[in-house]
N, C-alpha and C positions, 0 to 999 in steps of 0.2 A: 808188667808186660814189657816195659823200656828195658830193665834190666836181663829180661828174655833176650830181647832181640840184640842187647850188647854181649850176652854169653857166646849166642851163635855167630857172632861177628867176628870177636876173637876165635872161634873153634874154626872159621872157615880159614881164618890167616893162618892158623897152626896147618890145615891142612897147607897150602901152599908154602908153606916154608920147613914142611919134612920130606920136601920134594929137593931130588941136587938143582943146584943156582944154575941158572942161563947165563954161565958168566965168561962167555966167549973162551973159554978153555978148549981144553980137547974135542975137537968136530964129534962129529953126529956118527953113527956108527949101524951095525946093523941092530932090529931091535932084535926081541927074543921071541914077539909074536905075529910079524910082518917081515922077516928076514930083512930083503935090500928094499924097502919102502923105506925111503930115508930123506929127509927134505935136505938142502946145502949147506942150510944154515939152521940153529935153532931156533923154535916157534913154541910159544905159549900160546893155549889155544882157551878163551874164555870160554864157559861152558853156564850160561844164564837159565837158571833155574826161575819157573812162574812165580815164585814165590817163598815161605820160609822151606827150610827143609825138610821134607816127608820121605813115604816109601820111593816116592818118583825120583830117589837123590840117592837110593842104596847103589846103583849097579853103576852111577857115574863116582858114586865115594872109591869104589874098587878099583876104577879105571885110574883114579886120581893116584890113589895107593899103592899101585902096583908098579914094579919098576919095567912090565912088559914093554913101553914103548919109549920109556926114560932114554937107554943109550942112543934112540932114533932121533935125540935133543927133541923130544917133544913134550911139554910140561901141561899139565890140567890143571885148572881151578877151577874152582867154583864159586859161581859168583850169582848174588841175589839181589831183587830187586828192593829201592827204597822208596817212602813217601816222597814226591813231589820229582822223580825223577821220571826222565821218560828211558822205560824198563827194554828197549829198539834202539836205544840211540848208541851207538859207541863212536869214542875217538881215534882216528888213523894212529896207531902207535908202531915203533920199529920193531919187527918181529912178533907183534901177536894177533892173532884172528880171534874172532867168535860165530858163537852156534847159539842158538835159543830154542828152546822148547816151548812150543804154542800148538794151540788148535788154530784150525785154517780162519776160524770169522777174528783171533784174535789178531793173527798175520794179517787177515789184511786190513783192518782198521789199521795196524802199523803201517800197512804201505801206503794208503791214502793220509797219515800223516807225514809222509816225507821220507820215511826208511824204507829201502826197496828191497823188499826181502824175496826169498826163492827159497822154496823147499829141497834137501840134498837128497833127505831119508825121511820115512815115515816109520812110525812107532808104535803107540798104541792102537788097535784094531777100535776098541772104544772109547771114551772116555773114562767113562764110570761114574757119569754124573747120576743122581740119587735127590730127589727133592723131600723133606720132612718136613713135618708140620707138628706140635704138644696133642697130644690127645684129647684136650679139651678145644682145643682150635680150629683152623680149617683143614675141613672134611670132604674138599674136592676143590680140582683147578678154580671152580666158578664161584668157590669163594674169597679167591683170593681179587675179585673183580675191585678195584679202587683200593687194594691194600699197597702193601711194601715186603719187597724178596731181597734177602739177606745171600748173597752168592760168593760160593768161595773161587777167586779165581780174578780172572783180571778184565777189563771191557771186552768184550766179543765173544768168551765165553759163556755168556747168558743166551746166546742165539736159539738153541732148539728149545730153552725153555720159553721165550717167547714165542717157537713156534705152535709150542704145545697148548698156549693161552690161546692161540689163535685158533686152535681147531676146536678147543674146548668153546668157543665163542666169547673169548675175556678181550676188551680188547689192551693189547700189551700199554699203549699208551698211558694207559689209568693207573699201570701197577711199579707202584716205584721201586727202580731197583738200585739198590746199593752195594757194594764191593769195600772189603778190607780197608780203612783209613793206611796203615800201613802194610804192604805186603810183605816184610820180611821178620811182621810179626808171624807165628802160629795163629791159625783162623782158632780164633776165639767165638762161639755161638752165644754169647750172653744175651745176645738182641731177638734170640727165636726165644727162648723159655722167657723173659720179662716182660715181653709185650710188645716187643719193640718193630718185629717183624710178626707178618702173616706165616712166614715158613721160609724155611734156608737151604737153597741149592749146597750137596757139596758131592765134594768124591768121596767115594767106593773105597778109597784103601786109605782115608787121613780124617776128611770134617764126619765120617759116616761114623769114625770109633769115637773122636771126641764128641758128638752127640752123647752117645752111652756113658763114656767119661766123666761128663758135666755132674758135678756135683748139684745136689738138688739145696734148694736154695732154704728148706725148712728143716730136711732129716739129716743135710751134712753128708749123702752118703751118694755114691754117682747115681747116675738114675737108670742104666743100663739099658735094654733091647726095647722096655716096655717105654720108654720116656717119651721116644718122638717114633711117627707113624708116619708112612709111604702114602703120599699124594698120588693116584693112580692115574695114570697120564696113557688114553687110550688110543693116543695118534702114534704112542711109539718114540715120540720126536726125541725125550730125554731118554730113554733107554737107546735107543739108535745114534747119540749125540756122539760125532766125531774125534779121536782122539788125538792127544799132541803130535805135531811131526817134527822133526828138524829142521830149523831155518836158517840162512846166514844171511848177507848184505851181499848182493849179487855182485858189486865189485871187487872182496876179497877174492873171489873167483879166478881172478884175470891173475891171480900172483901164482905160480908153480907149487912154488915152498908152500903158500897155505892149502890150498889143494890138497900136496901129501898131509899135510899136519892135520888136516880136517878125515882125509881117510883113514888115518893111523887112531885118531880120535876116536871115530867109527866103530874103528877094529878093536880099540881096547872098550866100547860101551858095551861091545855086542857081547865081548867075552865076560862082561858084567853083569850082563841080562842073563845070560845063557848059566853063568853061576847062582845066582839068586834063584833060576827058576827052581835048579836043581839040589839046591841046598838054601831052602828060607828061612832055615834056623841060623845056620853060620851065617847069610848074609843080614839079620838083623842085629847081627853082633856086631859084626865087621860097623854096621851103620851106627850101633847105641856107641862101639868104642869109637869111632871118630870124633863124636862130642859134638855136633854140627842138626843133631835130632834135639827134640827138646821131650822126647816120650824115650821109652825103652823097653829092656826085657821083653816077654812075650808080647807086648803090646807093637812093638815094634813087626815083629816077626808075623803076629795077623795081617798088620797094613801090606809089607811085603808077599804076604800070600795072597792078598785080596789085589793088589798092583798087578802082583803075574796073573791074577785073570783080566786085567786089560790086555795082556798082549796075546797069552798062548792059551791054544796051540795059535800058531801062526802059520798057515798052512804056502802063504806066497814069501815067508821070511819076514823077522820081527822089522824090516826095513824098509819092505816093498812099498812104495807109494803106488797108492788107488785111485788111479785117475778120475774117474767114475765118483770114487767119494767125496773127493777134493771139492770137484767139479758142483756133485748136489750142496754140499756146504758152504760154496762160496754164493750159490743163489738161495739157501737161506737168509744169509747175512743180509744179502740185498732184498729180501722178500719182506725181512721183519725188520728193513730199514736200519741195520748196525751200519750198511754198507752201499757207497752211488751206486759200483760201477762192479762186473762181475768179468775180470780179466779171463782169461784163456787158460786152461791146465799148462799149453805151451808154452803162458809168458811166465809161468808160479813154480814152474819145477826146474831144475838144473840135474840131469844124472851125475854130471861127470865126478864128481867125489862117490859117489857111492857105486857108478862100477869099477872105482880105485881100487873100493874097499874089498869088495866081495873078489875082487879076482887077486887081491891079497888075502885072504880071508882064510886062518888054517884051516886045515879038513877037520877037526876036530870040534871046533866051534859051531853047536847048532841053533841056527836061526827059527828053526822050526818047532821043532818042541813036541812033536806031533804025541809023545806020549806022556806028559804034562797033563797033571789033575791036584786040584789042591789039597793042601794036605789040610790034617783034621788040626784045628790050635783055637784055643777059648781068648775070647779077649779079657784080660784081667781086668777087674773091675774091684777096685778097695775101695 
């Protein structure tokens, strides 16, 4: 597993170092896909991934890759979270901002630890969370009453499954729940099929194949669709469970230059998204050749087909923040006790970077997707 998470470490620094240097040379220029959206100075824009790299990492690898917003001196990386770091916190550095990908109960448990984050864009429509359980195990929420839930994902993300314990009548309290020792490992499930857990929260397009994946621990051979079975959750709360949005640190805000750099950022994710939906083959390629996945081949290309049904169709744009959703999610957080205090939609959004983006936003790039449907791709199973 160590050695996993040193591969993908180096493959992340390869990505930022086949990008040109921010090396105070020739200014900033027009880009190729934001025309005169151009910051004064050059800006590295961190881009904090939940966790190790999955399908949720194909359409910002592209953005990374691509040299559309490169001459606008604007650089992507990407960058993952480690054990014992706090995954919110960054340092004032000269020339670079950040964005992070969270659901709203994981933002704001960040901001009642001290990072005061605001949503720019939203993203996912769903989550895609998925709760399983061994087929010999528990066989409804009400058994998991005094057990232990294996959750792929980071504190705050467990919210709707607590809430679903809650209407199931479990009370959350009893059921201990544990998160990745390191997250920039790949969520490894060895703790559902050993004993270890009652059953294991994960996403829809990453821990839902490595289920299938898991080699079986007696025939050696994966264990595939039949291995773990859907804990039926009739309140809706995990099927309904809110998806990641974009966040940043409400201060870099106040700076011009990161503003454009964070719209340009925007601009090149959307045109990520917007390739991925439309070509899930090439974009699991584009992800397995960065080096930065630790799966590949068709396996790859399922996760990324099963991702774009977190987003599309998008009927309000793969970006549009849901006040309304927000809003019910952050009085989750505080219902099931992740969360004191339950701020304002007013004080947790900031538009002004994303009506940057959209009114830079070429006519060709669609947010919408409206005629998006997945395509047909088997998950390989050796």
């Amino acid at each position: 597993m160590r050695q996993t998470a040193a591969r993908v470490a180096i493959s992340l620094v390869l990505v930022a170092a086949c990008r040109p240097p921010l090396d105070g040379g020739a200014g900033p220029s027009a880009s190729s896909i934001a025309g005169s959206l151009i910051p004064s100075r050059e800006i590295a824009v961190g881009v904090h991934l939940p966790g190790a790299p999955d399908a949720l990492a194909s359409a910002v690898t592209r953005a990374a890759g691509s040299e559309s917003i490169a001459g606008a001196g604007v650089l992507i990386e990407i960058v993952i979270p480690y054990a014992g770091e706090d995954a919110f916190a960054v340092r004032d550095r000269d020339g670079q901002t950040d964005l992070f990908f969270a659901t709203p109960a994981a933002a704001l448990i960040a901001r009642e630890a001290g990072n005061d984050l605001v949503m720019i864009a939203g993203l996912q429509r769903t989550y895609g969370l998925q709760l399983a359980a061994p087929p010999n195990g528990a066989a409804s929420l009400q058994d998991l009453a005094g057990g232990s839930l294996l959750v792929q994902g980071r504190p705050g993300d467990e919210a709707p499954l607590l809430a679903a314990l809650t209407a199931a009548g479990v009370e959350p309290s009893g059921v201990s729940v544990t998160f990745p020792e390191d997250p920039s490992i790949p969520f490894d499930p060895t703790g559902l099929f050993d004993g270890s857990f009652g059953a294991a929260a994960v996403t829809s397009y990453d821990g839902a194949a490595r289920l299938q994946e898991f080699y079986d621990f007696e025939s050696g051979i994966p264990l595939g669709p039949d291995g773990s079975v859907a804990l039926e959750d009739e309140s809706g709360a995990i099927a309904a469970a809110p998806g990641m949005g974009i966040w940043v640190v409400r201060s870099t805000l106040e700076n011009e230059d990161h503003r454009i750099a964070l719209a340009l950022t925007l601009i090149a994710i959307a045109d990520g998204l917007a390739s991925c939906r439309d070509d899930a083959v090439e974009c699991g390629v584009v992800l397995g050749d960065s080096g930065i996945a630790d799966r590949y081949g068709d396996g790859l290309v399922w996760s990324v087909n099963a991702f774009n049904a977190t987003l599309w169709p998008a009927p309000d744009g793969a970006f549009a923040i849901d006040e309304q959703t927000l809003t019910d999610a952050v009085a989750q957080a505080v219902a099931v006790g992740l969360a004191a205090s339950a701020p304002s939609a007013d004080d947790l959004i900031d538009r002004r970077v994303l009506d940057l983006a959209l009114a830079n936003l070429p006519a060709n790039v669609d947010l919408v997707g409206s005629l998006w449907a997945p395509i047909e791709v088997q998950l390989p199973l050796e």
